[in-house]
DOVEX-25798 format. One record per residue (C-alpha): residue number from 1; residue in one letter; x, y, z. Coordinates in Angstrom, 1 decimal. Each point is the difference from the previous one (the first is absolute). Example, Ala and Ser with C-alpha at 12.3 -4.5 7.8 and 13.67 -1.06 7.14 Angstrom:
# residues 2
[1 A [12.3 -4.5 7.8]]
[2 S [1.4 3.4 -0.7]]
END
This chain:
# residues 283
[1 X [105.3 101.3 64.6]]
[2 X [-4.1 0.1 -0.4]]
[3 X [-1.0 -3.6 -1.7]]
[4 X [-3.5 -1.6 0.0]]
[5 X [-2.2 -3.2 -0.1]]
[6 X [-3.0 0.2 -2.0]]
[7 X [-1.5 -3.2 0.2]]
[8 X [-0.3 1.7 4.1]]
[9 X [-0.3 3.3 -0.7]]
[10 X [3.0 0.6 2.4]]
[11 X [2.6 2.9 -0.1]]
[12 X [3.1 0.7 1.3]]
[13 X [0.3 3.5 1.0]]
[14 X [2.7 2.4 1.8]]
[15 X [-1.5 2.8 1.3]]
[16 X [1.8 2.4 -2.6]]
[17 X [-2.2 -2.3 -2.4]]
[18 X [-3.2 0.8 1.9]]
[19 X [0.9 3.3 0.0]]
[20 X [0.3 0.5 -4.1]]
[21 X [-3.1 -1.8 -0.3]]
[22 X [-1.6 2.5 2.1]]
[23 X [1.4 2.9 -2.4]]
[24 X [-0.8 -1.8 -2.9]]
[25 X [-3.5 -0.5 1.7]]
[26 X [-0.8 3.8 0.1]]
[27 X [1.3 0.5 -3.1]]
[28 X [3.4 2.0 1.2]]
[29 X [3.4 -1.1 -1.3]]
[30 X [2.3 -1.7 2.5]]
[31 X [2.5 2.4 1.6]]
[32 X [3.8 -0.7 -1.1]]
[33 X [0.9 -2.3 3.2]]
[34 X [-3.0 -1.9 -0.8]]
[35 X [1.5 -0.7 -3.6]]
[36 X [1.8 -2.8 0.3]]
[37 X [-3.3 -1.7 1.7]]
[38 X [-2.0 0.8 -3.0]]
[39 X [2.7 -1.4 -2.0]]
[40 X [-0.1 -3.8 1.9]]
[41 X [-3.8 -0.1 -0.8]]
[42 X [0.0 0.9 -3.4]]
[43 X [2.7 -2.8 -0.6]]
[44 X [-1.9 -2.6 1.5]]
[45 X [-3.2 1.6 -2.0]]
[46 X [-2.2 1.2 3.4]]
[47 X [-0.1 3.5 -2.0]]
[48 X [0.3 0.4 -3.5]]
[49 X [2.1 2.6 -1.6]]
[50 X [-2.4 3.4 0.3]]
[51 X [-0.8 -1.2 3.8]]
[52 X [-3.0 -2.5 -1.0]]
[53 X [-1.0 -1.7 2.8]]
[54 X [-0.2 -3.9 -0.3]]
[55 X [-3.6 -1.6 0.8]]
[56 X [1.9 -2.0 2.8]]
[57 X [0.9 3.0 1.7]]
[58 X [-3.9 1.1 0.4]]
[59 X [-1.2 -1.2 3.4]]
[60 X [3.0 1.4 1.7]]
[61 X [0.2 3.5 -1.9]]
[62 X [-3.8 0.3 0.8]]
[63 X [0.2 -0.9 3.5]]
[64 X [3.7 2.2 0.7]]
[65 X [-1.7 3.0 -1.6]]
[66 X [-3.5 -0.2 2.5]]
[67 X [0.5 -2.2 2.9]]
[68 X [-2.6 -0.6 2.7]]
[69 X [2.1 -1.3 2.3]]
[70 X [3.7 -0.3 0.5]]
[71 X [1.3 -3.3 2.5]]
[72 X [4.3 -0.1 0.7]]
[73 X [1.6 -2.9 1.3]]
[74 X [3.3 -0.2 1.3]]
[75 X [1.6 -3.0 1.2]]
[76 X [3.1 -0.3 1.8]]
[77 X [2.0 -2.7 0.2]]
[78 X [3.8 -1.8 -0.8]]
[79 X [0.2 1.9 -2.9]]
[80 X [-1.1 3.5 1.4]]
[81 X [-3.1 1.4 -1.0]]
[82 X [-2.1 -0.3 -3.2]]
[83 X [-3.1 2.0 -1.1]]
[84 X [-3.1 -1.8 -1.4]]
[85 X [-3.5 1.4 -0.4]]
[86 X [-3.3 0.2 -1.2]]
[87 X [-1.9 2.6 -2.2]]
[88 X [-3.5 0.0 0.2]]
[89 X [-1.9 1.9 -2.7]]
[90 X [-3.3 0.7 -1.7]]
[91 X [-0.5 -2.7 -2.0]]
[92 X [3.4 -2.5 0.4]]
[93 X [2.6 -0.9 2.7]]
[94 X [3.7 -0.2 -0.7]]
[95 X [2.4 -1.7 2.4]]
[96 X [3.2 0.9 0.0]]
[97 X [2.7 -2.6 1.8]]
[98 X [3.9 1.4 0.9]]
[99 X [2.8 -2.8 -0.4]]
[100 X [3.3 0.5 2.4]]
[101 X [2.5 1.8 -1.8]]
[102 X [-1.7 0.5 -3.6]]
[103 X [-0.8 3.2 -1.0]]
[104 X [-3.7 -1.4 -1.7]]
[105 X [-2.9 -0.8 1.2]]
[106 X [-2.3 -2.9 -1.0]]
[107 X [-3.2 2.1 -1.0]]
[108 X [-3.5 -2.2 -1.0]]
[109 X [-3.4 0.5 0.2]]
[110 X [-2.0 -1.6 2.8]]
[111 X [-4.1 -0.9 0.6]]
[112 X [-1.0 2.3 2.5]]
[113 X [-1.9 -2.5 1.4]]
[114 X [3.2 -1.6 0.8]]
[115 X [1.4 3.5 1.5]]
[116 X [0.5 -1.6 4.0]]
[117 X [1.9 -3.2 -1.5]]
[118 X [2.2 2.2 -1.9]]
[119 X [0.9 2.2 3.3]]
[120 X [0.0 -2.9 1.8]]
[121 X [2.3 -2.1 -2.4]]
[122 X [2.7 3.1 0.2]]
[123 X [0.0 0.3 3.4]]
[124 X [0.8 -3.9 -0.1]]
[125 X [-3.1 -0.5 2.2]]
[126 X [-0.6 -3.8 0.6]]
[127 X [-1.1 -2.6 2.5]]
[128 X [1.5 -2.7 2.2]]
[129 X [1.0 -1.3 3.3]]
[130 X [1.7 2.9 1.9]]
[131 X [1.3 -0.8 3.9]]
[132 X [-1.9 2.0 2.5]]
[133 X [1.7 2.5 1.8]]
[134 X [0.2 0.5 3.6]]
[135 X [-2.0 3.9 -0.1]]
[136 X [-1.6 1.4 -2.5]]
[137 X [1.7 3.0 -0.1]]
[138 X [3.6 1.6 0.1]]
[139 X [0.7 3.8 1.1]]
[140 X [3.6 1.3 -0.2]]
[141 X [1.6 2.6 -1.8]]
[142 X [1.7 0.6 -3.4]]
[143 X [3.9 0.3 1.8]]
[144 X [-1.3 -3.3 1.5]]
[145 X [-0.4 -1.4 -3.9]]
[146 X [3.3 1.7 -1.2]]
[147 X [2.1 -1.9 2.8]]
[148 X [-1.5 -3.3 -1.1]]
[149 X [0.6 0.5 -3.6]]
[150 X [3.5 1.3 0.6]]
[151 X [0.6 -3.5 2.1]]
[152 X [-1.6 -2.3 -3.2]]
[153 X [2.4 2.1 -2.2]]
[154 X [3.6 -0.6 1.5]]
[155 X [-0.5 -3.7 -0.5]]
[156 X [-2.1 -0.4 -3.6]]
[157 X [-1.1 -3.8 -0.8]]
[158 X [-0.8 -1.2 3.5]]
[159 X [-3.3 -2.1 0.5]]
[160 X [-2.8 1.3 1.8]]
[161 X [0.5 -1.4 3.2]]
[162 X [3.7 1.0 -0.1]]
[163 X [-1.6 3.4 -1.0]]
[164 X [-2.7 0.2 2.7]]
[165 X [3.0 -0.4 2.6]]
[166 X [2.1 2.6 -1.7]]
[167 X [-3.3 2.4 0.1]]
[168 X [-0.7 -0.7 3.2]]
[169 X [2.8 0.5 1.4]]
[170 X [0.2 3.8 -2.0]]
[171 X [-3.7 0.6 1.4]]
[172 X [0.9 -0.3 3.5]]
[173 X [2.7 2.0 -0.1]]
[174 X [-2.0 2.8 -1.9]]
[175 X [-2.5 0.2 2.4]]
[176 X [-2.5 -2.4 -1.8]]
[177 X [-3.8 -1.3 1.8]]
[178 X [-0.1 -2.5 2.9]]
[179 X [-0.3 -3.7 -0.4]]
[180 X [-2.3 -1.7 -1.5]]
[181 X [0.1 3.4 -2.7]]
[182 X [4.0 -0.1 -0.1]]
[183 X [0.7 -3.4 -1.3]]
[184 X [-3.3 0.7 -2.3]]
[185 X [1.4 3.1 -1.8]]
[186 X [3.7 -1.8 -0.2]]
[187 X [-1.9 -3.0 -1.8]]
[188 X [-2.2 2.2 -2.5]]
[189 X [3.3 2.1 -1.0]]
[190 X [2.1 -3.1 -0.3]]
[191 X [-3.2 -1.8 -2.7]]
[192 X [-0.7 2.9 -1.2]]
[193 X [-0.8 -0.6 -4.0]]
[194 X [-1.0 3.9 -1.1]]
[195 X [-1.6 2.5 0.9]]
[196 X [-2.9 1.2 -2.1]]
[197 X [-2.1 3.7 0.5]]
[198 X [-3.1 0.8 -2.6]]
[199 X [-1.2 3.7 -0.8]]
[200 X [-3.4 0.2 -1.3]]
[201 X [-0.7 3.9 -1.8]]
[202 X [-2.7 1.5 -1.9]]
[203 X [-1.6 2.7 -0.3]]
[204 X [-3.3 0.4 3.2]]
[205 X [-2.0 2.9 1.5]]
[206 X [0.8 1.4 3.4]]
[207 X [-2.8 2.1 1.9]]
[208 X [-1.6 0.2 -3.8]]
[209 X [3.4 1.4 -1.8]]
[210 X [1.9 -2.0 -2.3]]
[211 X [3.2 -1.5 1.9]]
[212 X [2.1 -2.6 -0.6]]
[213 X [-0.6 -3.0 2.4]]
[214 X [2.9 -3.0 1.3]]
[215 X [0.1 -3.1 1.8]]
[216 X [3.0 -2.1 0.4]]
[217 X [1.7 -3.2 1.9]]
[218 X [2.9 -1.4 1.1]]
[219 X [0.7 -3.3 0.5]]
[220 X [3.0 -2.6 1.1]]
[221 X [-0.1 -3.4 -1.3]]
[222 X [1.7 -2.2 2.1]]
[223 X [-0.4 -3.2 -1.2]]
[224 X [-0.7 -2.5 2.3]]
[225 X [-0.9 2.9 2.6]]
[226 X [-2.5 0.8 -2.4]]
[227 X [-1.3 3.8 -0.9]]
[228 X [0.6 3.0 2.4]]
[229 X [-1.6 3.2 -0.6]]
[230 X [2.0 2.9 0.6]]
[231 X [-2.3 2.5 1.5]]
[232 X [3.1 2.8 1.3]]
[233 X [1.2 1.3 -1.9]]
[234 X [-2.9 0.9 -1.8]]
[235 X [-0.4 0.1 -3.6]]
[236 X [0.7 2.0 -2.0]]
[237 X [3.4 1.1 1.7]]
[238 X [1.5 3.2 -1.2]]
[239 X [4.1 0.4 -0.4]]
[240 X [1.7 1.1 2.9]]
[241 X [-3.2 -1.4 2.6]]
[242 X [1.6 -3.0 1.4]]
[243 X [2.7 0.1 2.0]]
[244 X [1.7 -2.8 3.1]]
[245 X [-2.9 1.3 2.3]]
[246 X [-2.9 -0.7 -2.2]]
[247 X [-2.3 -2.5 1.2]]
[248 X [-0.1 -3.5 -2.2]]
[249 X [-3.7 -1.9 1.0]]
[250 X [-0.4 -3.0 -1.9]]
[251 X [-3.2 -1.8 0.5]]
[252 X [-0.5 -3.8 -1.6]]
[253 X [-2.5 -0.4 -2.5]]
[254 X [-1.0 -3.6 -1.8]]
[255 X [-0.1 -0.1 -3.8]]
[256 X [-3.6 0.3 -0.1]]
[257 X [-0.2 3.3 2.1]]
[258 X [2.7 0.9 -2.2]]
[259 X [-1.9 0.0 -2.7]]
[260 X [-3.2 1.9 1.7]]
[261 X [2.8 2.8 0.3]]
[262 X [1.0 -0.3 -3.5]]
[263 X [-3.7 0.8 -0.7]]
[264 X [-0.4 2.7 2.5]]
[265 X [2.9 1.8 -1.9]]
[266 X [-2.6 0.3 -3.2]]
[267 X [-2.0 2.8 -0.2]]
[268 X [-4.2 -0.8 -1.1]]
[269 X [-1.5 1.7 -2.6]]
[270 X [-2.2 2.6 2.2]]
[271 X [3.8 0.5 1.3]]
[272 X [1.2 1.4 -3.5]]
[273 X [0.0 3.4 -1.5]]
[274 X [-2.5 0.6 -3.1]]
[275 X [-0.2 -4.5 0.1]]
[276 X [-2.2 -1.6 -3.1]]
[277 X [-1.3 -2.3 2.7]]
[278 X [2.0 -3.0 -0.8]]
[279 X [2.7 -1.0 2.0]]
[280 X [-0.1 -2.6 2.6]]
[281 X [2.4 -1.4 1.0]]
[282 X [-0.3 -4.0 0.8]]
[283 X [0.1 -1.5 3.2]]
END
């Protein structure tokens, strides 16, 4: 069910709530599976009876219907994945943050001076003491991955060091890297919090024709292991690319270069199709 906080300006949207809006928006009338939908926000008064718009819907109806740039995060973790995101558009930003298992999505409108602390505060980004590893980087393979998480998941509940052995053990076995690497990988599985990937969109030039440009990450957070960039696979992955052979490189990466990343992903304004000039992001 849609509800809102005015005092915030926040919404809670499904996306079949989005959608009518969007309708509604270019002045069409919702289709018949969308009618339900438009039913939920005329009861809690987000459209009026003829399909009027209300004032707090403005800033994300504006910036749905032309958006400059389009940023999807999805973060995977105990309770499987959830989508989150960021719309940039001509004049506002709107934020948009999943919840695991609820259909809605916590919609509000952000500075866009504030744009990188939003990303940043999805992706959980933070600071602290993290121990430091052995090497600084881990190549294996997906089938590699699989046999460790098949090992964690025949005996749910252990602690990490209980874990690590369990993972180990299943690396070895799988064909994993040689020591120090091995023990490594089994450890970074084993405190493994989520795993987090960002795709930037919008809409660029190649060799002077309009095309649409992307840039994405990947990232583990392993908690006390710190961040670990997954550079193979590389983003974005299509259905079907990865299989047991696939190569899995993660490389480690502090908070700080993290966040340089983060920034990367952003496209500048000489970087944007038919820009007004003013976006940049903050660093």
């Amino acid at each position: 069910m849609p509800s809102y906080d005015s005092s915030r300006a926040r919404l809670r949207l499904a996306d079949r709530h989005v959608a009518v809006l969007g309708h509604l928006a270019d002045g069409e009338t919702p289709p018949d599976e969308l009618a339900e939908a438009l039913g939920e926000l005329q009861q809690v008064g987000l459209v009026g009876e003829e399909g009027e718009l209300s004032p707090l819907l403005k800033d994300l109806v504006v910036t749905f219907a032309d958006p400059m740039v389009m940023v999807q995060v999805e973060v995977t973790g105990e309770h499987g994945a959830v989508s989150h995101g960021i719309v940039i558009g001509q004049d506002a930003v709107v934020v948009h943050d999943g919840w695991p298992g609820r259909e809605e999505s916590e919609y509000v409108s952000a500075e866009p001076s504030m744009l990188l602390w939003e990303l940043a505060r999805l992706v959980n980004l933070r600071t602290g003491e993290t121990v430091e590893p052995p090497v600084e980087r881990v190549e294996t393979t997906m089938g590699v991955l699989d046999a460790a998480f098949v090992a964690l998941g025949e005996t749910p509940g252990v602690e990490i060091a209980e874990g690590a052995e369990l993972a180990r053990k299943a690396v070895a076995e799988a064909g994993g890297p040689a020591e120090p690497a091995l023990s490594l990988f089994a450890d970074l599985v084993a405190a493994l919090n989520c795993t987090w990937r960002v795709t930037t969109v919008w809409g660029g030039r190649q060799d002077g024709e309009p095309a649409t440009s992307l840039r994405a990450l990947a990232v583990w957070d392993c908690g006390p292991l710190g961040y670990w960039v997954r550079e193979q696979p590389e983003e974005p992955i299509l259905p079907g690319q990865v299989t047991p052979d696939s190569p899995l490189h993660l490389a480690r990466a502090t908070a700080a270069e993290v966040w340089e990343r983060l920034t990367d992903l952003l496209p500048d304004s000489e970087d944007l199709l038919d820009a007004p000039g003013g976006f940049t992001p903050a660093s």
